[in-house]
LUMDO-19086 format. One record per residue (C-alpha): x, y, z; residue in one letter. Coordinates in steps of 0.05 Angstrom, whole numbers, padded with zeros to 5 digits, always signed. Each point is the difference from the previous one (the first is absolute). Layout:
N
XYZa ...
***
This chain:
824
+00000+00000+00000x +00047+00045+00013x +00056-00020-00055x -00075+00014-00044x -00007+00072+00037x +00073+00017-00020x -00001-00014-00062x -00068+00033-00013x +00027+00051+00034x +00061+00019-00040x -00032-00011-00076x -00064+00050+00027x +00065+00042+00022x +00033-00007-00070x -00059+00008-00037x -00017+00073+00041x -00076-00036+00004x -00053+00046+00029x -00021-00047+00043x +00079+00001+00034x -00023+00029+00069x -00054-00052+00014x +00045-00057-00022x +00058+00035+00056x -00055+00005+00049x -00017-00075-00013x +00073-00028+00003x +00013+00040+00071x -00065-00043+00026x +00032-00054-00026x +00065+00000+00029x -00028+00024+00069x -00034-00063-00003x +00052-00049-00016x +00047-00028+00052x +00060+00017-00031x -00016+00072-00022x -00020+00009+00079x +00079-00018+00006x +00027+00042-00048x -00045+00060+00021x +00024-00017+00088x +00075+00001-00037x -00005+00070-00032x -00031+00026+00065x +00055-00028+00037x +00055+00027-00047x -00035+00065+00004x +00002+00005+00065x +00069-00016+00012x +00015+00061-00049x -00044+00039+00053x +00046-00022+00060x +00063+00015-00045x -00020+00068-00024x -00011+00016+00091x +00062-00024+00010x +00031+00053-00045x -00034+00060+00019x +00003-00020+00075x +00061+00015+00043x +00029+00020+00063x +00031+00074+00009x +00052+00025+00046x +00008+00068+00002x +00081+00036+00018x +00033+00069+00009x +00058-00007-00050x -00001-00032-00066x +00068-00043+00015x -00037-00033+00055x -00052-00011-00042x +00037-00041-00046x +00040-00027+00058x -00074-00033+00029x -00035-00020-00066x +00069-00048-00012x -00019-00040+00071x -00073-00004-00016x -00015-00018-00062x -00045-00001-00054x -00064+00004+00037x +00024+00067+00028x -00002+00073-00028x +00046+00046+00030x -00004+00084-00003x +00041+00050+00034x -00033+00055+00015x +00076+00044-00001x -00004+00027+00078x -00064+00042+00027x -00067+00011-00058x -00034+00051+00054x +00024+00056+00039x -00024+00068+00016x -00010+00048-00049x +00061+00052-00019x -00044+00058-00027x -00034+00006+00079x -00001-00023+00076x -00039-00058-00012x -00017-00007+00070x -00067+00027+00030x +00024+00013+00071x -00076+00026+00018x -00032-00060-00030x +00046-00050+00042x +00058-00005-00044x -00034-00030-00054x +00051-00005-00053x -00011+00009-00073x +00049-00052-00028x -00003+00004-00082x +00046-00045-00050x +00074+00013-00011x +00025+00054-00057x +00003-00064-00061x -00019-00062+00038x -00073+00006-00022x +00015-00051-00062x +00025-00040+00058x -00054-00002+00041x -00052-00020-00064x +00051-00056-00017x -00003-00018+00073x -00083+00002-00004x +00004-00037-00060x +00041-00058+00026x -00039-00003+00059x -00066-00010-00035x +00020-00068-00023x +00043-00022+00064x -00028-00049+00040x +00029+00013+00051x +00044+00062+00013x +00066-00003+00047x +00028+00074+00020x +00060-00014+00014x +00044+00078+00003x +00057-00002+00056x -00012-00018+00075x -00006+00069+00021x -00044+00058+00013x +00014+00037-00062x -00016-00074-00035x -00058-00008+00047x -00029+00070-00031x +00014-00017-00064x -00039-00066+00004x -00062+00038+00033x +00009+00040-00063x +00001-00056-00054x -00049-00031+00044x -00050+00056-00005x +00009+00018-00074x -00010-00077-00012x -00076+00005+00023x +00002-00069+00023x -00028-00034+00065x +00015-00070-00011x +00063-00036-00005x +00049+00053+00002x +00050-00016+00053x +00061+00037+00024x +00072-00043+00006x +00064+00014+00034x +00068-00033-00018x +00054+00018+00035x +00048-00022-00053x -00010-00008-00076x +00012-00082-00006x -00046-00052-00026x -00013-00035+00066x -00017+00071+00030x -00036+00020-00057x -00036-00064+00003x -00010+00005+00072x -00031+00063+00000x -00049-00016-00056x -00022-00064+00037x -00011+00042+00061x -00032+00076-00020x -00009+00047+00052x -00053+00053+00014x +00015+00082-00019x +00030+00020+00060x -00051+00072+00015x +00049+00022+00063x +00065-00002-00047x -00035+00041-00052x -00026+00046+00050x +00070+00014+00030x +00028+00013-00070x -00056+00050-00015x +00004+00039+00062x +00081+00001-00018x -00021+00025-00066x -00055+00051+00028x +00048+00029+00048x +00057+00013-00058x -00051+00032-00051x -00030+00045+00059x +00077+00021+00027x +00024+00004-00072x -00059+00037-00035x -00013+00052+00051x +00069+00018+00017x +00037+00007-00066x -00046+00050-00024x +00025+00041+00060x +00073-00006-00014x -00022+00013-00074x -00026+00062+00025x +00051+00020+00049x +00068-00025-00029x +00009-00030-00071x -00056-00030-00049x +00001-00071-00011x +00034-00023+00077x -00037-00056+00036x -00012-00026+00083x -00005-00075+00012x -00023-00018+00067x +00059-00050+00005x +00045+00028-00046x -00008+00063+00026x +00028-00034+00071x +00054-00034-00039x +00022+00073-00025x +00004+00016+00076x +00047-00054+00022x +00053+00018-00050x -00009+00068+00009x +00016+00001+00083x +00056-00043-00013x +00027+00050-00053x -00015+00048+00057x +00035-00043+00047x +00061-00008-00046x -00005+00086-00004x +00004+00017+00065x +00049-00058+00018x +00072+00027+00034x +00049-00044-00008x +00047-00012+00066x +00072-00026-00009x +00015-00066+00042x +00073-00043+00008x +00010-00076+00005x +00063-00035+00020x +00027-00059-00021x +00055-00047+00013x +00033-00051-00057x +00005-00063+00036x +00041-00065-00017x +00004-00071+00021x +00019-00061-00039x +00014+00046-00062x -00071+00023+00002x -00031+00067+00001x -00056+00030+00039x -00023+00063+00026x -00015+00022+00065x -00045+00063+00025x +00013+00047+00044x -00066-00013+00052x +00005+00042+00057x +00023+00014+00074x -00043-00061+00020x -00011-00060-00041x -00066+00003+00016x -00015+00074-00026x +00019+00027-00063x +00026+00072-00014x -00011+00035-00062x +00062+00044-00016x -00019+00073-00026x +00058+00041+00028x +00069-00013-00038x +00035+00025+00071x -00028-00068+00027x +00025-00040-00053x +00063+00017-00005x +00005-00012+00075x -00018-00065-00012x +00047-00013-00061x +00050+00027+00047x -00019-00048+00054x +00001-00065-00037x +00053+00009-00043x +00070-00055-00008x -00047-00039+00058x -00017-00071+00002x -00077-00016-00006x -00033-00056+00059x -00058-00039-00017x -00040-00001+00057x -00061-00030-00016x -00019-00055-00061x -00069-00013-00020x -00027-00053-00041x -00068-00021-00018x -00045-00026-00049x -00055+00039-00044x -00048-00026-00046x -00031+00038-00056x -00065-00021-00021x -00032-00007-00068x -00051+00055-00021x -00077-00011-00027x -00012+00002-00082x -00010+00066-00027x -00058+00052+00014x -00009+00056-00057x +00029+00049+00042x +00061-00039+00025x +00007-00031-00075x +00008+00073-00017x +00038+00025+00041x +00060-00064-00020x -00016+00008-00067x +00019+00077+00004x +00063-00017+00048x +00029-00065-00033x -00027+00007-00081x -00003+00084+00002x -00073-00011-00025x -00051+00059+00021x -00059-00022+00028x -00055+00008-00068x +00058-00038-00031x +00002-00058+00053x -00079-00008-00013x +00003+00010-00074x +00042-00069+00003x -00032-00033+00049x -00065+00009-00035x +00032-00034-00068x +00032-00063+00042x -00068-00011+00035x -00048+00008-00056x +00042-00052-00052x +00067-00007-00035x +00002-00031-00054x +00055-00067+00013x +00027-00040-00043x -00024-00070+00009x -00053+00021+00043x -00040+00052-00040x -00032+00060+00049x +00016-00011+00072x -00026+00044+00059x +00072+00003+00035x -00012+00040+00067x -00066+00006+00046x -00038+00059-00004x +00051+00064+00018x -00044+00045+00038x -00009-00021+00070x +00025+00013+00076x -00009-00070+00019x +00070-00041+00020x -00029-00073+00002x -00003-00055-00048x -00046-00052-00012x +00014-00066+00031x +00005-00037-00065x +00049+00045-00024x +00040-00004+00058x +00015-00071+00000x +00017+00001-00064x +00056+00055+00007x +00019-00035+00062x +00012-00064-00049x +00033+00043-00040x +00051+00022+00047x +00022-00063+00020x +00009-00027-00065x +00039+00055-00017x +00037+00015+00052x -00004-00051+00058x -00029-00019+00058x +00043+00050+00044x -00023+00058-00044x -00077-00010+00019x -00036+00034+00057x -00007-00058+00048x -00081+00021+00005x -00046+00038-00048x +00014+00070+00007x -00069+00036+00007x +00012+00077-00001x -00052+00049+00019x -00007+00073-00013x +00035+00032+00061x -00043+00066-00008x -00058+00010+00024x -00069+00025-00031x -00031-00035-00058x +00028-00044-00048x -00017-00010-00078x +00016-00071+00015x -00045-00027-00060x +00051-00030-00036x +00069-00026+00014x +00068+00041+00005x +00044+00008-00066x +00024-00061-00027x +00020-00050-00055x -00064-00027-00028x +00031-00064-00017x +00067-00032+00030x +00009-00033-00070x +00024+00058-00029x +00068+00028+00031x +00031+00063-00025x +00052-00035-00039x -00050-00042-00036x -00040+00054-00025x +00060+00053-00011x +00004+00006-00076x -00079+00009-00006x -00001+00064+00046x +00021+00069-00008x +00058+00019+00042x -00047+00040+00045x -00047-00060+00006x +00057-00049+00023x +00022+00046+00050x -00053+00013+00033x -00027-00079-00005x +00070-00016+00026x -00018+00044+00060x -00059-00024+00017x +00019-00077-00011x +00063+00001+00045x -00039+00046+00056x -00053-00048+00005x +00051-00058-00003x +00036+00031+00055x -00068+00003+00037x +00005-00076+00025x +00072+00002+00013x +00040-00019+00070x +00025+00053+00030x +00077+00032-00013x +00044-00012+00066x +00044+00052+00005x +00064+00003+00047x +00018+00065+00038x +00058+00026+00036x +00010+00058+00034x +00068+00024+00041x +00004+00061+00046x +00074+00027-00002x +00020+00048+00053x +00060+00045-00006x +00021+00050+00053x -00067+00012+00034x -00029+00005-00069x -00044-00056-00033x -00015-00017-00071x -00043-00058-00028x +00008-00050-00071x -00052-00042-00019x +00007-00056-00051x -00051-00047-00035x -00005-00068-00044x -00051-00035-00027x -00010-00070+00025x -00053-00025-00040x -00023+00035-00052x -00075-00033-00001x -00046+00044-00039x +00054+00059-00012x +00024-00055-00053x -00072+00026-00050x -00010+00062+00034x +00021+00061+00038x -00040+00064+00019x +00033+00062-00031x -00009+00026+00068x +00046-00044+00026x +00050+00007-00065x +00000+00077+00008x +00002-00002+00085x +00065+00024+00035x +00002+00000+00071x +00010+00048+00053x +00076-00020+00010x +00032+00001-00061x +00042-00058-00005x -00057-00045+00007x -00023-00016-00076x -00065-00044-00016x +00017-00066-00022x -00015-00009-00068x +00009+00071-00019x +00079+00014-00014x +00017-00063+00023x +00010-00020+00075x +00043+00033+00052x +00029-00056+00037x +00033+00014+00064x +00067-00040+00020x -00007-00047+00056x +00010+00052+00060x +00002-00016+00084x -00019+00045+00056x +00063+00033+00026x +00035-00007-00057x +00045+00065-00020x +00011+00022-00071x +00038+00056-00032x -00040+00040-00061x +00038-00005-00070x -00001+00074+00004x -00022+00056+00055x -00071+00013-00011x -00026+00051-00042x -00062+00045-00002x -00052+00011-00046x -00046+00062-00009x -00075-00010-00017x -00061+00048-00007x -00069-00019+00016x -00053-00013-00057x -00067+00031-00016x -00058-00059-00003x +00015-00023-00071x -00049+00025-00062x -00069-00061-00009x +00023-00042-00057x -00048-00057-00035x +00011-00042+00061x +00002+00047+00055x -00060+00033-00028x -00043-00064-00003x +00022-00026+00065x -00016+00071+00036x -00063-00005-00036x -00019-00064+00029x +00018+00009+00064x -00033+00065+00008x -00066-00044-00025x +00004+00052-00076x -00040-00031-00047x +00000-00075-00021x +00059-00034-00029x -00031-00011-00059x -00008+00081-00007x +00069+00019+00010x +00030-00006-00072x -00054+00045-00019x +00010+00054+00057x +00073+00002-00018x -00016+00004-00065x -00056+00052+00007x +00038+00053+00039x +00062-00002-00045x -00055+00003-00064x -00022+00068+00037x +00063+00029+00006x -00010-00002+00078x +00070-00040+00008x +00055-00008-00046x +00061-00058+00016x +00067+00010-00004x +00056-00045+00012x -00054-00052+00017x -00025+00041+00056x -00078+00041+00004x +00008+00077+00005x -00062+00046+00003x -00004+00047-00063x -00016+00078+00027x -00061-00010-00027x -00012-00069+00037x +00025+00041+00063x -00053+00055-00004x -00060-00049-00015x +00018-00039+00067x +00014+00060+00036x -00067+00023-00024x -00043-00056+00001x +00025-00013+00072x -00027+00069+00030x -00072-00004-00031x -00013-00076+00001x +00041-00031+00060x -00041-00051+00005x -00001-00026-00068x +00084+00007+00004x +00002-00033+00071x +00041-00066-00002x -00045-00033+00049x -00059+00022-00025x +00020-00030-00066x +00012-00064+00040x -00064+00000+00037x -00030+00003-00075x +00035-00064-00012x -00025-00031+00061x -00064+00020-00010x -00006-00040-00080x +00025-00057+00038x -00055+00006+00045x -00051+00008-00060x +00027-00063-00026x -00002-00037+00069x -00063+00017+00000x +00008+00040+00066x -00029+00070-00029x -00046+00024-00049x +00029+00023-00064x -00045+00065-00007x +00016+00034+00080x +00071-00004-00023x -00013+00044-00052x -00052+00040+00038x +00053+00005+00062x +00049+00030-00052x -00037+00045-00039x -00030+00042+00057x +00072+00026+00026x +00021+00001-00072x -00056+00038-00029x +00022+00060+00061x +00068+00003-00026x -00009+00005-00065x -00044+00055+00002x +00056+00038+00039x +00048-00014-00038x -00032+00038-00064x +00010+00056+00040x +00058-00001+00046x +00055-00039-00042x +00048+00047-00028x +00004+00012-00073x +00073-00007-00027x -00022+00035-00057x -00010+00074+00023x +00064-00017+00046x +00073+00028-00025x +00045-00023+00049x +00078+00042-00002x +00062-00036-00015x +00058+00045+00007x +00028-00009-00068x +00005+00050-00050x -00031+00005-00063x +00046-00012-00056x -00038+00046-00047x -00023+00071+00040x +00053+00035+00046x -00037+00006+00058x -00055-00067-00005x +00005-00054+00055x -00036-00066-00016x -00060-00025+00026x -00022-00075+00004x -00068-00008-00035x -00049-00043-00014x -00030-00024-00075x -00031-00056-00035x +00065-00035-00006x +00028+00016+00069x +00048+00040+00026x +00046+00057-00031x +00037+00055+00014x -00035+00077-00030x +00031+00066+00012x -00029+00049+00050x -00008+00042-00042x -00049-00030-00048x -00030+00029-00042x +00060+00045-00018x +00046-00058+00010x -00033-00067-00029x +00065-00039+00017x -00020-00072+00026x +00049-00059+00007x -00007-00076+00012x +00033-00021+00072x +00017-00050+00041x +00014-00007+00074x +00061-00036+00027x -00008-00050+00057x +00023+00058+00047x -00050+00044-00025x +00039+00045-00045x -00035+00025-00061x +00036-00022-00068x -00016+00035-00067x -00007-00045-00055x +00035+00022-00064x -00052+00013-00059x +00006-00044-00055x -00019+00025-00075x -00022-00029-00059x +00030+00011-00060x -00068+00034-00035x -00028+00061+00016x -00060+00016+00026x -00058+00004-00067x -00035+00050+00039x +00042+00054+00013x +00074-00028-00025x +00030-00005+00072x +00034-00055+00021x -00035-00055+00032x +00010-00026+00070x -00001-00079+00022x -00051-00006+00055x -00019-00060+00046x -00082-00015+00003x -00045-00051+00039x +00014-00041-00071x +00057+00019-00018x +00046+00048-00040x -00019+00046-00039x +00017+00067-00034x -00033+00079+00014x +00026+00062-00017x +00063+00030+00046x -00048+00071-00006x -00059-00034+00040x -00051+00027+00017x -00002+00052-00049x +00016-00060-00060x -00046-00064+00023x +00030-00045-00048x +00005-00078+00017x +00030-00054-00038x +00011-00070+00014x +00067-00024+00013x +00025-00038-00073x +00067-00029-00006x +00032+00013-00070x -00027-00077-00027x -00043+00000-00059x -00055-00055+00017x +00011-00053-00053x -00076-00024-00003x -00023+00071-00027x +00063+00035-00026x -00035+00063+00025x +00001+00013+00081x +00055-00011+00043x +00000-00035+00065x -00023+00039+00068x +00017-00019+00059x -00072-00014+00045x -00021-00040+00051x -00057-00052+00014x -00064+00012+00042x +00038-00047+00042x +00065+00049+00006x +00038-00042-00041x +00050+00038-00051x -00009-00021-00067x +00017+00032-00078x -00053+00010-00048x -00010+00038-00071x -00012+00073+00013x -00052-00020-00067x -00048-00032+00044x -00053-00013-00004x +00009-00008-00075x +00057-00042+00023x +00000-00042+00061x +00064-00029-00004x +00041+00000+00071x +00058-00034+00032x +00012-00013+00078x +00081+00020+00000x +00033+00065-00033x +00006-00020-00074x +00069+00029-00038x +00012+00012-00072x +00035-00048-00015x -00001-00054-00058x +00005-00071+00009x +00052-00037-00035x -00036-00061-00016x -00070+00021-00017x +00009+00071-00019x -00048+00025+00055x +00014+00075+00010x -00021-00001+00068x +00022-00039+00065x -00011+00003+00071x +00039+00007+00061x -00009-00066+00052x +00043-00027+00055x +00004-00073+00035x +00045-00040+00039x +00022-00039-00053x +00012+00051-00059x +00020+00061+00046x -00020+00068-00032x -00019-00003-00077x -00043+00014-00062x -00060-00041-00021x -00029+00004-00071x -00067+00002+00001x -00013-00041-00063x +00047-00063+00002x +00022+00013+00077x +00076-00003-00023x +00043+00028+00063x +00056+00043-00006x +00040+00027+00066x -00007+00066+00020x +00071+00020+00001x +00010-00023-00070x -00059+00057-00024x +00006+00073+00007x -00043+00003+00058x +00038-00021+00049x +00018+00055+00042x -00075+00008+00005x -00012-00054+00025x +00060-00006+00060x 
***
């Protein structure tokens, strides 16, 4: 029958009969009837709706949301193909720039709006999410990640299955772990990073405009920074008003056995020591002691053992980093941020290789620490390993950000000099750093042997003290570079380790020796407290509870970027400018520039995040003294700019002019007093005793196109640039171009200008016709192998000083070019 219905079928088919549809109709009731047609008919179903579980499968996935793109790629490697992964590239939302943002009647309800281009972000994010089945947000373990995944979160829309996960570390098994086990937002967190952010847009957006208004457009208050500014500015003051008092020290050239040693002149007593600051006294002493024989009189020995120290904190990683590798502190976490979101290793592919870098914790999970316990005696032997688990706890008090673990390897399988040739040089530095402090971490203790001899020579006593290291125990990976850079009290005593050992002979009580030469004096001068550098700064910081350590690279970056401090020789020094803001901001808001104040802010975050206090009285608590201030301030601060303040030095254009210090929208300069029939004016600078230096003018070669004069060299907020040497009467401005023809267009020249970010750069004076710009001074110079007529000027470590081309890269030193007493 139904061989019959085919074939009837396909000749009424052929044929194009007008009876074809009746004849289809009848061959479908046909086959529906027959057995075997039911099977054929339950075998398309099934085939079709396999295709419908294949086609879900595609379209459905999992998607984990990250800050930074490298993690991102870092992630999707350990999950898998069932996984979409999406950085969102640091914060989406934030307070607006164009106002407050912050209704302080309507209880600080903020107005957060989408970051200046991450609105294509945020769609691609929504568009993701829309076919997720479940979402992960997974931005860093801390409050600023915690806001940023209420953020995502909200702009999401979702309810259901959106989770928030933590990993402490970017490896597959805590990748894994933390997808298996997703976590709750965390509201307190995210409340203690808003109030931080509420308090900083309230201190920073109602007290610049004052300074606007009062000293120089464009200058900026930070409630921390602001405090940061204050610290190096009292130690400056310190270091000012410092007098330096002259001191003496005696000492003796000792020798036994064909070895040297020292001994110090002690005292009267050898139980009180005398400083010498009258010469008189020591050359009655030197008179006293000298061609005569030296008694021991007393021999101590003893043990001391020096115990490891905990894995890295930010601050403390910072602070070695800065001391040991000479890295600043936005450097340090710049690095740290690259070896803990992936590296790329050989063999391995993208490996997380340090825990997450921004925490105060010192502890370390248990797994991990048998592990490096394992690993130290393999490597090094029984004798080198801690006879217990070493459990270190944060000696300070207050709260702790103890969420996640202290700095450390991520993965014991990876030593420095495995992964060497697939990191940068700063990368293996500061890996190396981290892996041998944490190694250290588990380490027996160093036994060191100590001797100490009291001499006594006609009534007079002096002392020697000598040291060796027994057992070297975790010294052997590790030594704080406050214990390489310590000397002790008596000089002859020299830290083990350091410059090498200063090993005593063997010596017995009443023993008499004769020095290898009468002893001599020395002459010394007391030191003013030294100048903050990167270490100093971020340990004074976090002891005086400043900030967080994961803010310090950006308030020692922030008051530099404001011209508020400027280093030299490694050291901070207040600008005059930074000076008169802190003076300033000190007399009309001494609360907000209080040190403990600033603490008790701090405190008071933790608290919101303990869950202790309310986010919103914090805020209210603030603004009510704060609001008082401010408003008395508008009218009480001085204002710099109606201020001329007398210097004593004559004008070198008028006869009888003195000039004055004044204030304008670049700062400081020197004007005649007697503008307007003298308009005289003159860049200066102060030395560090206060004297006023004029800087010499510096011309350019054109003249003015104004008025013909010639045209003066003048330092801006961005810059250098040109005006007329007849201002104000000629208000000509040009920007500063360096005799190079830019090669793109053949028609502007390069200018020297600088980012919104302060950083110098050179582009075409064409722009915007032409946007083409370089980040180091470019020279007209032609490269030898590609013809390039331009190259730039770049220096490393391994090719010293030199030219660059910017076309083919071909190097060529700088002493072999023209330009090289530029460049010197």
């Amino acid at each position: 029958m139904e061989k019959e219905a085919l074939q009837a079928g396909s000749v009424v088919v052929s044929k194009k009969s007008a009876k074809a549809q009746t004849i289809k109709k009848g061959l479908h009731a046909a086959l529906k009837e027959n057995v075997e047609s039911k099977k054929i008919v339950k075998k398309a179903m099934t085939k079709k709706s396999k295709k419908k579980v294949k086609s879900k499968i595609l379209s459905g996935y999992q998607l984990v949301i990250v800050e930074s793109p490298s993690k991102a790629k870092t992630i999707k490697k350990y999950l898998g193909r069932d996984f979409q992964v999406i950085a969102s590239n640091g914060h989406i939302k934030d307070l607006p720039k164009s106002k407050l943002g912050v209704d302080v009647k309507n209880n600080f309800a903020i107005d957060l709006v989408p970051i200046t281009n991450k609105k294509d972000k945020i769609e691609k994010i929504q568009s993701m999410a829309k076919n997720a089945d479940k979402i992960f947000l997974a931005p860093d373990p801390d409050r600023e990640g915690e806001a940023i995944a209420f953020h995502l979160h909200e702009e999401i829309g979702r309810k259901r299955n959106v989770f928030r996960v933590l990993f402490n570390a970017v490896t597959k098994k805590n990748v894994r772990d933390a997808i298996d086990h997703p976590q709750e937002l965390d509201v307190r967190k995210y409340d203690s990073q808003r109030t931080r952010r509420i308090l900083d847009r309230l201190v920073g957006y109602k007290i610049s405009p004052i300074l606007w208004d009062k000293v120089q457009r464009g200058l900026s208050a930070g409630r921390v920074q602001s405090v940061a500014l204050r610290i190096i500015v009292e130690r400056e003051d310190e270091v000012r008003a410092f007098k330096s008092e002259q001191w003496f020290s005696i000492h003796a050239l000792m020798i036994k056995d064909e070895k040297e040693f020292k001994a110090t002149y002690y005292g009267d007593s050898p139980e009180k020591k005398v400083d010498l600051t009258e010469i008189k006294n020591v050359e009655h002493i030197l008179k006293k002691v000298k061609n005569q024989p030296f008694k021991a009189i007393e021999v101590k020995k003893k043990e001391r053992r020096q115990s490891p120290t905990p894995p890295f904190t930010t601050s403390k990683l910072q602070q070695e980093a800065a001391n040991k590798l000479g890295f600043t502190a936005k450097r340090t976490m710049s690095v740290a941020q690259r070896l803990y979101e992936g590296i790329n290793l050989k063999g391995f592919g993208l490996q997380g290789l340090i825990t997450y870098m921004r925490t105060d914790s010192v502890r370390t999970e248990p797994e991990a620490l048998e592990s490096l316990r394992k690993y130290i005696n393999q490597k090094y032997g029984t004798e080198f390993l801690s006879s217990s688990s070493i459990v270190y706890t944060k000696k300070k008090g207050g709260k702790v950000q103890d969420a996640h673990e202290a700095i450390r390897p991520a993965n014991l399988d990876f030593p420095p000099e495995l992964v060497k040739d697939d990191l940068a040089s700063d990368e293996f530095r500061l890996y190396q750093l981290i892996w041998n402090k944490f190694v250290s971490s588990q380490m027996s203790h160093a036994v060191i042997d100590q001797t100490a001899v009291v001499f006594e020579c006609h009534g007079t006593f002096f002392k020697s003290t000598g040291s060796i290291v027994k057992f070297p125990g975790f010294r052997t990976v590790y030594l704080e570079s406050a214990i390489e850079n310590a000397k002790a009290k008596d000089e002859n005593l020299e830290i083990a380790g350091n410059k090498g050992d200063n090993i005593l002979p063997e010596i017995s009580e009443g023993e008499i020796l004769k020095p290898k030469a009468n002893p001599e004096s020395l002459e010394h001068w007391t030191s003013p407290p030294p100048r903050y550098n990167e270490a100093s700064l971020v340990k004074e910081l976090e002891e005086r509870g400043i900030g967080r350590p994961s803010t310090y690279a950006a308030i020692i970056s922030n008051i530099q970027d404001r011209g508020y401090v400027e280093k030299t020789e490694n050291r901070f020094l207040p600008t005059e400018l930074g000076g008169v803001v802190c003076k300033m901001l000190i007399d009309s808001f001494p609360n907000i520039m209080d040190i403990d104040f600033t603490a008790k802010i701090e405190e008071s975050l933790d608290q919101i995040e303990e869950g202790e206090i309310k986010w919103k009285k914090v805020l209210k608590d603030f603004w009510g003294d704060f609001e008082k201030t401010l408003e008395k301030a508008k009218g009480e601060m001085k204002n710099l700019k109606k201020q001329l303040l007398p210097t004593g030095v004559k004008c070198l254009k008028c006869s009888d002019g003195i000039y004055m210090i004044k204030w304008g929208k670049n700062g400081q300069f020197l004007t005649c007093s007697n503008y307007p029939d003298c308009n005289s004016t003159q860049d200066f600078k102060k030395t560090l005793e206060g004297k006023i230096e004029i800087i010499p003018k510096e011309y350019a070669k054109k003249p003015c196109p104004d008025c013909g004069n010639k045209l003066v060299v003048k330092k801006g907020r961005y810059g250098r640039f040109l005006t007329c040497e007849m201002y104000p009467e000629c208000k000509a401005t040009l920007p500063y171009v360096l005799d190079v023809h830019c090669p793109a267009c053949k028609v502007g020249f390069f200018a020297e200008k600088r980012s919104r970010f302060g950083k110098l750069f050179y582009g075409c004076s064409n722009y915007p016709k032409c946007d083409n710009a370089v980040w180091t001074r470019p020279y007209a110079y032609e490269c030898e192998v590609c013809k390039h007529p331009v190259m730039v000027f770049k220096e490393t470590k391994k090719d010293g000083k030199h030219l660059q081309c910017i076309k083919c890269k071909h190097k060529v030193a700088i002493e072999n070019t023209p330009f090289n007493t530029e460049e010197e």
